[in-house]
C-alpha positions, -999 to 999 in steps of 0.1 A, spaced: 12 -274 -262 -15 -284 -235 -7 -290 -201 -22 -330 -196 -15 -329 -159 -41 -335 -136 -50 -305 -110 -44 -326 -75 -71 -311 -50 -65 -323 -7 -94 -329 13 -102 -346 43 -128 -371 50 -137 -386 83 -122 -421 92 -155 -442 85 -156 -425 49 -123 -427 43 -120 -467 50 -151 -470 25 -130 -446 -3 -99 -470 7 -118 -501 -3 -133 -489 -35 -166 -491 -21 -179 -458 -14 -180 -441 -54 -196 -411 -45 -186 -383 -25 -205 -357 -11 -197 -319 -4 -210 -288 -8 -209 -269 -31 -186 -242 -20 -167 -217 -45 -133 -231 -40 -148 -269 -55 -169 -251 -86 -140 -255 -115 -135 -292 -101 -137 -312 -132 -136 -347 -146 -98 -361 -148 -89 -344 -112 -71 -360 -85 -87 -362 -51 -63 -368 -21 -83 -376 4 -65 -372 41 -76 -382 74 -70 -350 93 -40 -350 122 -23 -382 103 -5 -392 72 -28 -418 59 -43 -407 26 -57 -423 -6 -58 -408 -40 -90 -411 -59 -97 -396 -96 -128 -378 -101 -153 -393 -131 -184 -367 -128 -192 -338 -111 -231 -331 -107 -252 -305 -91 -279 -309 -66 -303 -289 -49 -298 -302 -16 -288 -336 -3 -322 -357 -5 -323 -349 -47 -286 -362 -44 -288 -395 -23 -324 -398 -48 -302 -395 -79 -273 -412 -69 -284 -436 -54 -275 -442 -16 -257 -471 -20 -231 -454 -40 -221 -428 -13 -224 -450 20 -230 -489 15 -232 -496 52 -260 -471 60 -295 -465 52 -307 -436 32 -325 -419 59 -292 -424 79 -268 -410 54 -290 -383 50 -284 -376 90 -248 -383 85 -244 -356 63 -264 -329 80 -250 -337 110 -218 -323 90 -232 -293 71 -258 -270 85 -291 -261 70 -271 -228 57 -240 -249 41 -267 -272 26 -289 -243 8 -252 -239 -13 -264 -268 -28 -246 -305 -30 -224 -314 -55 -219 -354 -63 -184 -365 -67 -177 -398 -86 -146 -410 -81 -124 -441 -86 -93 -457 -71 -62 -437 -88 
């Protein structure tokens, strides 16, 4: 017998991003690619917290892909996709302005999700 249930992984997400993610518009999320996210897979649940409150939104993953760093992601994904209300150049700032040169060279993983 196989075990159907879906792993349930809890990570935060800033306010601004988390609104976005709320509304269904934001379809992309964008981390690093740190050991403790490699086995995330297609079919997970994402619940997404706002750090120091309750509020949190459940999201399933669609795709996971791998990037070299955060300009080949925002080039393949398009930046619309993981911020509509910002520019590319200003997502890219965004998101470095979150992880260091050192967190980036990890490389960037691309997280489609939708509205669980």
């Amino acid at each position: 017998m196989t075990d159907t249930t879906a792993r349930v992984r809890e990570l935060n997400l800033y306010r601004q991003y988390f609104d976005l993610v709320a509304a269904g518009t934001k379809t992309i999320e964008v981390r690093v690619k740190y050991p403790h996210l490699a086995d995330l897979a297609a079919g997970d649940i994402i619940r997404f917290r706002i750090k120091g409150t309750d509020e949190s939104c459940e999201v399933k993953v669609q795709r996971v892909a791998a990037y070299p760093n955060f300009e080949a992601l925002l080039d393949s994904e398009g930046p619309a996709r993981v911020n509509p209300t910002a520019t590319r150049e200003q997502q890219l700032a965004n998101i470095r302005a979150i992880y260091p040169p050192e967190k980036e060279a990890l490389g960037a993983l691309a997280i489609e999700i939708i509205r669980a």
